[in-house]
Each structure stands twice: as structure tokens, then as C-alpha cells.
N, C-alpha and C positions, 0 to 999 in steps of 0.2 A: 615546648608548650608551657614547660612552669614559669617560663619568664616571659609570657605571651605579655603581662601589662607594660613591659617597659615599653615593647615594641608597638602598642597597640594604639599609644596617642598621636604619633605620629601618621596613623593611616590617615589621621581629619586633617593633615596641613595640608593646603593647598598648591598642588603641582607646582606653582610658583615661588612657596615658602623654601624654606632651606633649615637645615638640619644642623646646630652649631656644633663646636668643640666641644661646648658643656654638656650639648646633650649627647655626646659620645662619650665623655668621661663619666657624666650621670652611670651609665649600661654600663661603661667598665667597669665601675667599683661593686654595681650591684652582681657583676656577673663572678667577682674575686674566687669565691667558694665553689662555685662548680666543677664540678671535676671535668666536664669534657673540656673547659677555658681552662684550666688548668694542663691538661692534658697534650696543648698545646703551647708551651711555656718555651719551648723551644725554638717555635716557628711564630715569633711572634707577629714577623709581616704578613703570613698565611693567616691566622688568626685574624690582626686588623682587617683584612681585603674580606675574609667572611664575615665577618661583623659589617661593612659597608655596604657587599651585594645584599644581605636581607634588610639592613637599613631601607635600600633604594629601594625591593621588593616592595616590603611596605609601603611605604612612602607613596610610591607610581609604580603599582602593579601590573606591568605590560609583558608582553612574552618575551622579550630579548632582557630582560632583572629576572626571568623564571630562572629558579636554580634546574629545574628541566631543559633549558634551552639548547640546541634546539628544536628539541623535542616537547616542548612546551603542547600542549595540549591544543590548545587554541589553533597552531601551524598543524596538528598532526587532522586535527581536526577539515578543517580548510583541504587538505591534500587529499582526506576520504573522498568526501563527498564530492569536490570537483573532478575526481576520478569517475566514483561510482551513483553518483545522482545523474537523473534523465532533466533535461533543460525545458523548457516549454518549448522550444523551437522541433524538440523532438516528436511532439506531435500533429503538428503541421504537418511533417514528411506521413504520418500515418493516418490521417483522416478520411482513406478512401471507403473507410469502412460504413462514414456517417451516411445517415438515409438523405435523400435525394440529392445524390451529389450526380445522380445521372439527369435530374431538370425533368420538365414534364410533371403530370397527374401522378402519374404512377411511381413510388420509390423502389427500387430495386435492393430486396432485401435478400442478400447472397448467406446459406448457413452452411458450417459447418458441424455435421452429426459425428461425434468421437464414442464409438461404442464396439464393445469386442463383439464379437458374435454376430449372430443377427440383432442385438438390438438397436442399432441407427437407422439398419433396414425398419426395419418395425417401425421406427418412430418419425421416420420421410412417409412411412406410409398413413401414418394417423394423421400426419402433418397436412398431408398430399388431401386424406378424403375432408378437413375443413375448407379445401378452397376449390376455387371456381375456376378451374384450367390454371393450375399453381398460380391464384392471384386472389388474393385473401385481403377482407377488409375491415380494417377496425380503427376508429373512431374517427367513420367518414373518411377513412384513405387507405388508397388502395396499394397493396406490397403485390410485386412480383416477385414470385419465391423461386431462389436456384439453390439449388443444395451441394456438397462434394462432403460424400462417407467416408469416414478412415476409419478400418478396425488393425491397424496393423502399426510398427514401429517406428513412433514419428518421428526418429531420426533418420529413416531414411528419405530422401528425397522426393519419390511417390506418394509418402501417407505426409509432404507437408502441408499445411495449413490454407497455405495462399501460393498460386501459381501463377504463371504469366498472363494464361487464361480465366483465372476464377481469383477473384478477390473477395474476402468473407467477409459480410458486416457485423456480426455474430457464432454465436459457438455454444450449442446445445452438448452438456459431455451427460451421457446416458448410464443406469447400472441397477446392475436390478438385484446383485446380491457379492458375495466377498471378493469373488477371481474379478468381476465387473470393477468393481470399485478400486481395487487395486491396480487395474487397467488406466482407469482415467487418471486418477493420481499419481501416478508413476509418467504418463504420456505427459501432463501438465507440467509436473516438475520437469522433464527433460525441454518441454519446448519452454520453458521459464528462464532455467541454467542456460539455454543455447543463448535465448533472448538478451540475458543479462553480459552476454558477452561479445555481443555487438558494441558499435558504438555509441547508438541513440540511449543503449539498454531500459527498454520500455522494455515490462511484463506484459507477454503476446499481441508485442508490435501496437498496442491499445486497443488489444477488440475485445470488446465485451464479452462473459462467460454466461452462462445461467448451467446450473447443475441438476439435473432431471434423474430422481429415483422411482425407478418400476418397479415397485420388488417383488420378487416372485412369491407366489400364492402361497408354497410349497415350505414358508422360512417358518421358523418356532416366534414365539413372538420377543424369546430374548432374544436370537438373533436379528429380527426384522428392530428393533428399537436399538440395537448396535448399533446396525446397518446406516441406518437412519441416524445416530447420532454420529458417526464417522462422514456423514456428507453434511449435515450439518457442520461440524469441524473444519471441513475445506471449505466451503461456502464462505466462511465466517473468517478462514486465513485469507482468500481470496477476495476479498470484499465483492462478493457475487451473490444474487439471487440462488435460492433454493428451493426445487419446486418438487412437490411428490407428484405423479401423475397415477401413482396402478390405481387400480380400476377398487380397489380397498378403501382409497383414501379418500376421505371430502373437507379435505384441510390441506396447507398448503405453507411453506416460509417463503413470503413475497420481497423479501425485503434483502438487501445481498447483506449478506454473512448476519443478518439478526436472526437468532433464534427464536421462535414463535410462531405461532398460526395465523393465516389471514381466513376469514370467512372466502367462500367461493360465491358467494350469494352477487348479482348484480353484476355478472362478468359473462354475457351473452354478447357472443362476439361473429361475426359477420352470419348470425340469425342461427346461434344453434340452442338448442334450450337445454335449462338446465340435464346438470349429469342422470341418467338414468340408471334405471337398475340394473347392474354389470351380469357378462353374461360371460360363463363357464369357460377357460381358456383365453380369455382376453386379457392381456396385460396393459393396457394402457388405458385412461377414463380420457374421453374427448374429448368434455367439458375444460378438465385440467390440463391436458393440452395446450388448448386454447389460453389456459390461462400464465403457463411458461410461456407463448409466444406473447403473449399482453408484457410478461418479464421482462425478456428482452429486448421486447421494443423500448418498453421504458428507461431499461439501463443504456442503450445506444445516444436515445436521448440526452439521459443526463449526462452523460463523458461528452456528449457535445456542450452541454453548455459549461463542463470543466475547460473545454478546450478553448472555449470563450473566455472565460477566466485565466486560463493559462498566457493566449494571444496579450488579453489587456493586463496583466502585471508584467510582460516585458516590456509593451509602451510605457505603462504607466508607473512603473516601478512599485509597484502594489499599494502607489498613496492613494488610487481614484476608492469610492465609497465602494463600488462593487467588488474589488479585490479585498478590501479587508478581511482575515480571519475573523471567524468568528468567537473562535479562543485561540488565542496565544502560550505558549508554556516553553517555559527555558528548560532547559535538563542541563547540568552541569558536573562535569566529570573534574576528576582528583588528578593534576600531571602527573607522571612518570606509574601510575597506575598499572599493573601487568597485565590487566582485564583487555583485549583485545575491543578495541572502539569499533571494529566493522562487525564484534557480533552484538554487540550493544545497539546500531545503526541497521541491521541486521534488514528486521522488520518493516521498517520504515522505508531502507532504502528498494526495497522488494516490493511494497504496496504499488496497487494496482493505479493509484491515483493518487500519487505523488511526483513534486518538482520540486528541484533547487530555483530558490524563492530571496536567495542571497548569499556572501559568504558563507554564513553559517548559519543558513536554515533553509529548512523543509515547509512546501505548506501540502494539505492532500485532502481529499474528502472522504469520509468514514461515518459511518452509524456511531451515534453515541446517543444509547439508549432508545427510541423510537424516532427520532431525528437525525438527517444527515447534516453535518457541518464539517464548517473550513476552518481546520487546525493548521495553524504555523506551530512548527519544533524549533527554537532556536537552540543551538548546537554551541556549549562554551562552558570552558575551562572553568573553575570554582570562582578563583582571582577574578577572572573577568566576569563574572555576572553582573557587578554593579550596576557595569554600566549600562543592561538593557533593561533598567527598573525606569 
């Protein structure tokens, strides 16, 4: 790095130009005194050929001149994520989940309730008394609601997700205090881990999540504001809605994984009126009920219209106007690096609503700040970043 200027005029010549004799004899003479050129007096053909591969580097910085090669970053990069990124084609094969893919007036909304105990029972059943022979209506259209409970270990076979006979279009995970919460987070991660080890590796095959805290009456209120910020937390790694329903609460985090409150005001949904005054033993508020299913109806939605976006960047190669990112960001990592790139990629490659979107990039939809938008990650080595300026 102390003799970074000699080397550093040559990065402006143009791939075309060429590097003469003088300006190799220029660097030799400045480099006489160094002890590490020195130190090599012996080998002095080793010496020239290192002096010419960082020459080249400079000059035309590609991965096969990386003194890394071939572990150049750039390759190592390219090998992650065509491994471990989900394509857009991958969810095509999972769309059975979107709302009326059965035709007809009526869309068939299939849920799945993830809750230890009795509380999913509990929560088909609050479900159950907003609708009209399980056929529930909001805004103007009507769902036919099927449910399948799992309170038990969803590695096994019986408590899966989706069966031959029941296809989920959503996934309400319920908790109303620590063993609860631990429950769904623990259940999630395992069907996550199994998921990511498929070949499509979508995070839960793409069906929408919403996170429902009941908390029980009985918590201190640092525990209940724990409670509460630990489902916030997952909401928020899972880019999922979060929804308080107990019968406590008249506030609400509608938005998947943004922490904050929505008013409940204006959310009178197939004729129920506002929340009333909770009554002694009851853990669950209607009202808010009503307003987790208003949740994930809406997130079903939007992953359909990512899936829209996903369908037209493989036609379109992400040049048409509706595929553009709405922010672009290059991240660029150091070659030979010891920091492992898949926990670096970690995050991204795990997000709920993300696709490999090129060699080396991601695009994915996320909250940022009270806004959802489409971020592309372009994925590349230091050397290379120029070129995606």
C-alpha cells in the first residue's frame, strides 16, 4: 500500500492500452529499497511475474488477475447464491396458496392456526363466530374459510403444513405468553431450516405468515411488553404482519415486521362493530380478530402481486418499468476474506420475499421505514464494483 501511486496511474489506461518497459523499469527503480523487493533478490523471475500479475490486476481488474483466484470473490460469490437463492420460477410451483385460484365468487381461503395448547382452538373459534357458516366477507368478497390446527411437532409428518388434502393459503401462529412464543418460533425455524433444504428453498413454500399475540391477562406488565417485543422481533425477521388481538389491546402492528401501532378505527368488517367492552375470561378482542384476518388477507395479496413481478423479470429481464427496483445497493466484499459470505448473505438469502434477480444479485420486497419497496442487492467483489456504477 506505500507504493499504491505507482500503481495507481495505470488503473485509468484503457483495457486497450498497454504497459511499456519504461513503465516497468519506472516501479523497479522506485521499488530498489524495499525490503520485501529486496527480500526476493534471489528469485528474481518470482519477483518479475509478481510485479506483472498486480501490474495486470490493476490495469484490468477481473477474477482470473485476482491474486485470490480461484477463489476470487466474485466466483465464490456466483456459486453461493446460485446454490442457495430461490429463482422466481420457484414460485409459480407454490401459488396454490393465492386467493381464487379456485374460480367462482367465492375465494377459498384455506388457514393454518400454529398454537400450543388450546390456543388455535380458541382462535378457529373466534374466527369461526365472525362468519356466516365459515364464509366471511370483506371488502365485498366473500372467503370460504377451511382451517387445519397444529399444536404439536411440525417435524413430524401429521402436524405438516400442507397435505394432499388441505392446501393453506395462510398461517395465523398464535401466543399468548413465553412456553407459547417459544412454541411458534421454534415450529417456524424448523419448517424454515426443512424448507431451505428443498430445492425450490422458498421460506414456507411462500405462504404468507401474520403473528397473533393473545396475552394472557395474568402477565406483569414487564413481562406482557417483553412478550410483546419478542413477537415483534419475529414479525420483523420474518417480514410478516403483527397483530395483538387480547381482549387488553386497542392497538395493533399492521404492517409485517414494522414496529408500531395502527389505529383500529374504520375496520368493521363483514358488519361487526366496533370492539366492546371485554368481558372477564376472554382472551381474544373480535374486533382484532377481524382485523389479523383483514392482515392476511392483505399480505396474500401483496406476495401475489411480488409473484407478478417475479413472473415478469424472467420474461423481461428486469428492463420492463414495472420490474425496476426501487433502490439499488451494491455491497462489496474484500477477496480472500476469512468472514464466511453465506453468513454475510445470511439474511437476505432467508428473506421471505426474495429472488436471484441475476448473477450476482438479489431483488426482494421489505418495509423501509413506513413504505414497502423493491430493493435489488448487487453482490461483488471490491475490484469489481466499478463496473456496476
Amino acid at each position: 500500500m506505500e507504493h499504491a501511486h505507482l500503481f495507481y496511474q495505470f488503473k485509468s489506461i484503457a483495457p486497450s492500452g498497454t504497459v511499456t518497459q519504461d513503465d516497468i523499469r519506472e516501479i523497479t527503480e522506485e521499488l530498489q529499497e524495499d525490503s520485501r523487493y529486496k527480500s526476493l533478490d534471489r528469485l528474481d523471475n518470482e519477483r518479475r511475474l509478481l510485479l506483472l500479475q498486480h501490474l495486470g490486476f490493476v490495469h484490468c481488474p477481473i477474477r482470473e488477475h485476482c491474486p485470490a483466484h480461484p477463489n476470487c470473490m466474485d466466483a465464490v460469490i456466483e456459486r453461493l447464491i446460485s446454490v442457495k437463492a430461490h429463482r422466481p420460477s420457484s414460485w409459480n410451483r407454490h401459488s396454490q396458496w393465492m386467493l381464487g385460484s379456485g374460480g367462482g365468487d367465492n375465494s377459498q381461503l384455506s388457514l393454518v392456526l400454529l398454537g400450543v395448547g388450546d390456543l388455535a382452538h380458541e382462535l378457529a373459534g373466534e374466527i369461526r363466530a365472525l362468519c356466516d357458516e365459515d364464509e366471511y366477507e370483506m371488502d365485498n368478497q366473500v372467503y370460504s374459510l377451511d382451517y387445519r390446527i397444529i399444536d404439536g411437532d411440525v417435524s413430524l409428518p401429521q402436524n405438516s403444513f400442507r397435505t394432499t388434502e388441505f392446501t393453506p393459503q395462510g398461517c395465523f401462529c398464535v401466543f399468548s405468553n413465553a412456553e407459547s412464543f417459544e412454541y411458534i418460533r421454534d415450529s417456524l425455524e424448523k419448517t424454515l431450516l426443512s424448507n431451505l433444504e428443498q430445492e425450490d428453498r422458498l421460506p414456507f413454500q411462500g405462504l404468507p405468515i401474520v403473528i397473533v399475540m393473545a396475552a394472557e391477562p395474568s402477565l406483569s406488565e414487564t413481562d406482557y411488553e417483553h412478550l410483546k417485543g419478542e413477537g415483534l422481533n419475529l414479525a420483523d425477521n420474518l417480514q410478516c404482519p403483527f397483530i395483538e388481538v387480547s381482549q387488553s389491546s386497542t392497538t395493533s402492528s399492521m404492517d409485517g415486521g414494522k414496529v408500531g401501532a395502527a389505529s383500529t378505527e374504520g375496520g368493521e368488517h363483514n358488519g361487526e362493530s366496533p370492539a366492546e367492552v371485554p368481558t372477564q375470561g376472554e382472551r381474544f378482542n373480535p374486533h382484532l380478530v377481524s382485523s389479523a384476518l383483514r392482515a392476511l388477507v392483505t399480505s396474500i395479496q401483496q406476495r401475489a402481486g411480488f409473484l407478478n413481478v417475479c413472473q415478469s423479470s424472467l420474461s423481461s429481464g428486469m428492463t420492463d418499468g414495472s420490474c425496476q427496483p426501487d433502490i439499488r445497493i451494491i455491497l462489496s466484499m474484500l477477496c480472500a476474506d476469512p468472514f464466511s459470505v453465506e453468513s454475510v448473505l445470511g439474511p437476505l438469502l432467508s428473506h421471505q420475499c426474495c429472488f436471484l434477480s441475476g448473477e450476482r444479485s438479489l431483488t426482494l420486497e421489505t418495509f423501509l421505514g413506513d413504505s414497502k419497496r423493491r430493493v435489488e442487492v448487487v453482490v461483488t467483489s471490491y475490484h469489481s464494483a466499478d463496473s456496476f456504477r
